[in-house]
N, C-alpha and C positions, 0 to 999 in steps of 0.2 A: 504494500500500500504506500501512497505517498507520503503519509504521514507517518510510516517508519523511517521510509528515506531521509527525511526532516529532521526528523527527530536525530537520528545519526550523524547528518551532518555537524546537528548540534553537539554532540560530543567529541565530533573529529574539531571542531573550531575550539572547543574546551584544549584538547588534546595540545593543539598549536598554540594556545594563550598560556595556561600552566606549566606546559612539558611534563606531564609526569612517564616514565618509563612506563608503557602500557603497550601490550596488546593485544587488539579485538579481535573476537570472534564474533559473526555475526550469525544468529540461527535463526532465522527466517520464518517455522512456522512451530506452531504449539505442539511441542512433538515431545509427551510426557515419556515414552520410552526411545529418550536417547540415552546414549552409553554410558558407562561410567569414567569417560574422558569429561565428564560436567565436575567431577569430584575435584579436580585441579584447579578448575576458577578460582581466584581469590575475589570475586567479585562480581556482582550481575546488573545489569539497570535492563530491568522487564516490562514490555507492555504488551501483556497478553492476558483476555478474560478467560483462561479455561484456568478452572481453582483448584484444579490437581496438579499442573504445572505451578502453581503458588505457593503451595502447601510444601510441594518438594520441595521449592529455593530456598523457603523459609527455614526448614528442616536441616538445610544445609549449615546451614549458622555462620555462613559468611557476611560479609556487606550487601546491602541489598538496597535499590531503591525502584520504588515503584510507579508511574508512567500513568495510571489511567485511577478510576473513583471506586472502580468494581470493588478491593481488595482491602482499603485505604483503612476499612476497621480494624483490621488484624494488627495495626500497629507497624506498619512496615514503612521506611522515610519512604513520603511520597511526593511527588512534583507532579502536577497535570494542570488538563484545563479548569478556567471557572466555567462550569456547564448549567448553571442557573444566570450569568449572563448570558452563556449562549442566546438560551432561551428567550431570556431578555431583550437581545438585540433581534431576534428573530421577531419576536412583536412591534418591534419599531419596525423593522424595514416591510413588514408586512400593513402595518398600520397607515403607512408614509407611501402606500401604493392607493390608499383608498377604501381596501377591505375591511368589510361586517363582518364573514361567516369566518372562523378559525379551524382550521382541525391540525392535531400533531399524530406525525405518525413513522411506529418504531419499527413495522413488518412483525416478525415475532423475535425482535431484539427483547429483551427482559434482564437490561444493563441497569446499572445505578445510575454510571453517564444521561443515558433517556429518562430515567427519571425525574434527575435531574432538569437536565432540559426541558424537561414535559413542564415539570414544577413554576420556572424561570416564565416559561412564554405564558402561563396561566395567569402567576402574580401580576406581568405586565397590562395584559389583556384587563383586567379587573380592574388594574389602580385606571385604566382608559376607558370603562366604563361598557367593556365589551367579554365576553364569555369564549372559552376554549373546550371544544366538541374532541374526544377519542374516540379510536378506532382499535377495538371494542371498548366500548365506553366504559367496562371496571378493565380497566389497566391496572393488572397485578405484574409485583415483584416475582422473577423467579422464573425456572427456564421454562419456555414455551416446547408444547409436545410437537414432537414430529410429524407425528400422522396427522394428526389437526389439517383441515382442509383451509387453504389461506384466503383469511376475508377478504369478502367480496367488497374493495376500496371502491374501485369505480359506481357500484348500487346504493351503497351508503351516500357518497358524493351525490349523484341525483337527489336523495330522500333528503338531503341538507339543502341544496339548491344552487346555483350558479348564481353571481360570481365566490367564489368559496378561494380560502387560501391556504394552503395545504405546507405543513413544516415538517421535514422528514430527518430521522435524528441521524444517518448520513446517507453521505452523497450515493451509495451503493445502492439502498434506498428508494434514494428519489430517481433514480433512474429508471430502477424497477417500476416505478410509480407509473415513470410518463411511458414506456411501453403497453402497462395496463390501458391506460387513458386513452393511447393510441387504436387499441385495439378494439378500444368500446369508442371510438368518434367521440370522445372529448378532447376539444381545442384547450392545450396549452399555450399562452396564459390569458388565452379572452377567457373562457372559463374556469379555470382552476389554475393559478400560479404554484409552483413549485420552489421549494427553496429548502438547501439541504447544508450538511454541513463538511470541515473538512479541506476545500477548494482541492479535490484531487482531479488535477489536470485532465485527469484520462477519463473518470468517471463522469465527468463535469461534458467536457466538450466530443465525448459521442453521446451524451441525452441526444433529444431530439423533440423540441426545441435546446439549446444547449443550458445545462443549468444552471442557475444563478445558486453560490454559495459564502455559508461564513467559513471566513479565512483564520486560521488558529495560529499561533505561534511556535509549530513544533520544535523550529530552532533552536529557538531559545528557549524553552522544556527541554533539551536533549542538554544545553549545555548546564543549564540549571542543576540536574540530573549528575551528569559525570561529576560538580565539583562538587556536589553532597552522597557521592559515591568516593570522592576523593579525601572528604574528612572523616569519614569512616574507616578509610582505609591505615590513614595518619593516626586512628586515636583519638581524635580532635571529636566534641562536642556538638552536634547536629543543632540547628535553629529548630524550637517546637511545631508543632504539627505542618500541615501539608504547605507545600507554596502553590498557589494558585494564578493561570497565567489567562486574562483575559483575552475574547476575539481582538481580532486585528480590524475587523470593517467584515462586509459585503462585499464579494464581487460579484455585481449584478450581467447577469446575462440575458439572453432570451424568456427563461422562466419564468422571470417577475415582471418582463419590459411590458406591463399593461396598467393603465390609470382605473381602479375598478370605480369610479364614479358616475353617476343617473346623470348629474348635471353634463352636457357636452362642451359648455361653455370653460370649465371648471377643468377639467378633462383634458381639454386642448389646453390651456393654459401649461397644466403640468406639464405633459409632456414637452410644449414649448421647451420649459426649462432645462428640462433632461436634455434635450437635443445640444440645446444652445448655451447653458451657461457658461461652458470655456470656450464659447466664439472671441470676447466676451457678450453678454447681454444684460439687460437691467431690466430694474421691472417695467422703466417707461418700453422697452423693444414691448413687452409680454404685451402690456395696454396695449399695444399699438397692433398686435397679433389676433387679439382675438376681440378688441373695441369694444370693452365694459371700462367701469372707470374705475380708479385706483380703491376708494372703499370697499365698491361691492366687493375687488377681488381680494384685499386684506381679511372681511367679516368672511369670506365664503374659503379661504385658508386657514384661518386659524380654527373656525370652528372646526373643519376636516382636517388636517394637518397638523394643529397643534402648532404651527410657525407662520410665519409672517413671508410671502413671494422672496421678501429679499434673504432671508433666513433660510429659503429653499436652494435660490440660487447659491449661498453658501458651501450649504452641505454637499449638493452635486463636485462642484468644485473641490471640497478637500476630499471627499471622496477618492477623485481622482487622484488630487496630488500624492494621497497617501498610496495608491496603487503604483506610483510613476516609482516613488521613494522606495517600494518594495522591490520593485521588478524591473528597473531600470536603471543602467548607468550616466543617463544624464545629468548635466550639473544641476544645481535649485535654481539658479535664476531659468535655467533654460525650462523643466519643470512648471516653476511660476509663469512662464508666458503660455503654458499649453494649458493652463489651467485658468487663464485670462485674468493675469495679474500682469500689466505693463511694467510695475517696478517689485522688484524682488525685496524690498521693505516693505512693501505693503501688504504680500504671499507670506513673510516671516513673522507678520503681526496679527492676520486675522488666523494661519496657523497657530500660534500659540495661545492666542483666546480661544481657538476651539478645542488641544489638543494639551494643554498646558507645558509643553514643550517644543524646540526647537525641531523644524524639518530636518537639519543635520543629524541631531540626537536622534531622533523617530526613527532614520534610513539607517543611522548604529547601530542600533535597538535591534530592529524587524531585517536586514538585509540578510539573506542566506548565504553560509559560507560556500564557498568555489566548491564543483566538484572534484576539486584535483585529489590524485591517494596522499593519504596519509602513510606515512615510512613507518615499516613492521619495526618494533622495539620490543626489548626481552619478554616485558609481564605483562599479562593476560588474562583481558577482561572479558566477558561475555555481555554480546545484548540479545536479551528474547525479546520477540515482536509477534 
């Protein structure tokens, strides 16, 4: 998965910053009878939900750190995602297209992660005055049966009604989803937007529409991981319970690109912005786009949006920038003009009111280290994934 790869690089970027004499073995899938060459590790950083592969490493009594929310009670140091902001963020960006109807949906995942999640997108939806529908509606903890026949998503979606916005707890998921929906003649995203999590390249852009998802910080979880694998190994004293790493943003694709709004007037306005706020554009272009006056369109955004036209056009914009900072080697001023900032003081200032930090720091923070190898050295760690 990509979010192994991620993760690894974040340790391989640990590896290069610390130097500690290490090295990796990487074992790729949950594979509880592997050899007794595991007895050698002096050290493991794991992200895998099968709990007999957990139970073994822990039994091992070496250093151990652990990668995801499944296992996190057993007391083992853990580093992961925050997975009730997911959630969180998932209600905003679903919110900020327009959408009444919610539903969250895990397939027959029965993670703590999706609970999580599930959790996260509900609180949000509530404190906004809106309700969050599952599929099966008693979501219980705990593994789902095999033989179990798999609910029928697309029937339920009808009996809820279109335009409906559909949260899938990952991208593997939601992919699943829009095959379903394809196959039963439901249009993604006039009817049903999709949005998963994760942003794995591959699962992302063969959906079909391609999927819009949230972006995690496995990198920096991976390096997190390696240096609280690395004071363990010293002797040294652990920081108390988990560290938890918030999304990165949205990368919106096809699956969300729809304004679910009755108004047309309203409707077109949005999308306006999307199109064009890093032309640049202002809200006098918007006025002048769809020729209502600047009131109507402030009263008929905030009540549906929660923001203000010129607050919209904000967000598209760092949106971007922060996409550009993650996945591009451009400078920030260049950055700042693509995002429709003429002067690179003024991309460094509405940046750090919205972001509480510097574009330079953010592109530190979130950039992925080089795929280049890392050089094999004596001692040797183990990562399960």
């Amino acid at each position: 998965m990509g979010s192994g790869r991620d993760l690894l690089r974040g340790v391989i970027r640990y590896i290069r910053t610390a130097k500690p004499r290490w090295r990796i073995h990487v074992e790729p899938r949950q594979w509880t009878a592997r050899g007794p060459d595991w007895d050698h590790d002096e050290g493991t950083i794991c992200a895998v939900a099968d709990g007999k592969l957990v139970e073994r490493l822990t039994a091992m009594n070496h250093p151990l750190v652990n990668c995801l929310s499944h296992y996190e009670h057993l007391g083992i140091a853990t580093v992961r995602t925050d997975d009730l902001a997911i959630g969180r963020l998932a209600a905003k960006h679903l919110l900020g297209r327009g959408f009444e109807r919610f539903v969250f949906w895990s397939g027959r995942e029965r993670s703590a992660a999706a609970a999580m999640r599930q959790q996260g997108m509900r609180e949000a939806l509530t404190d906004a005055g809106y309700t969050l529908q599952t599929l099966p509606a008693k979501w219980q903890q705990g593994p789902a049966s095999p033989t179990k026949t798999p609910f029928p998503l697309a029937n339920e979606l009808k009996k809820i009604g279109f335009p409906v916005a559909v949260f899938c707890s990952h991208d593997a998921i939601g992919r699943n989803v829009s095959i379903e929906l394809a196959a039963e003649g439901i249009a993604v995203p006039e009817q049903v937007a999709l949005l998963g999590v994760d942003n794995d390249q591959l699962q992302c852009e063969i959906s079909t529409p391609m999927l819009s998802s949230i972006d995690l910080p496995y990198d920096a979880l991976g390096y997190e991981a390696a240096a609280r694998l690395h004071l363990q190994l010293e002797n040294k004293p652990l920081p108390g319970g988990p560290m938890l790493f918030g999304p990165l943003g949205v990368v919106e694709r096809q699956s969300t690109d729809v304004v679910a709004v009755a108004d047309p007037v309203l409707a077109s306005a949005a999308s306006f912005i999307r199109a064009h706020a890093c032309d640049p554009c202002t809200v006098d272009d918007v006025l002048n786009h769809i020729g209502a006056s600047r009131r109507w369109l402030e009263i008929q955004f905030v009540t549906r949006f929660s923001r203000t036209p010129h607050e919209e056009i904000t967000r598209v914009r760092m949106e971007r920038a922060k996409y550009l900072l993650r996945t591009s080697s451009m400078s920030i001023q260049l950055i700042a003009a693509h995002c429709g900032y003429g002067m690179v003081q003024n991309f460094g200032r509405v940046f750090r009111e919205n972001h509480k930090e510097t574009p330079a720091t953010y592109r530190a923070i979130h950039t992925p280290v080089s795929h280049a190898p890392a050089k094999a050295i004596p001692r040797r760690k183990r990562l399960a994934e």
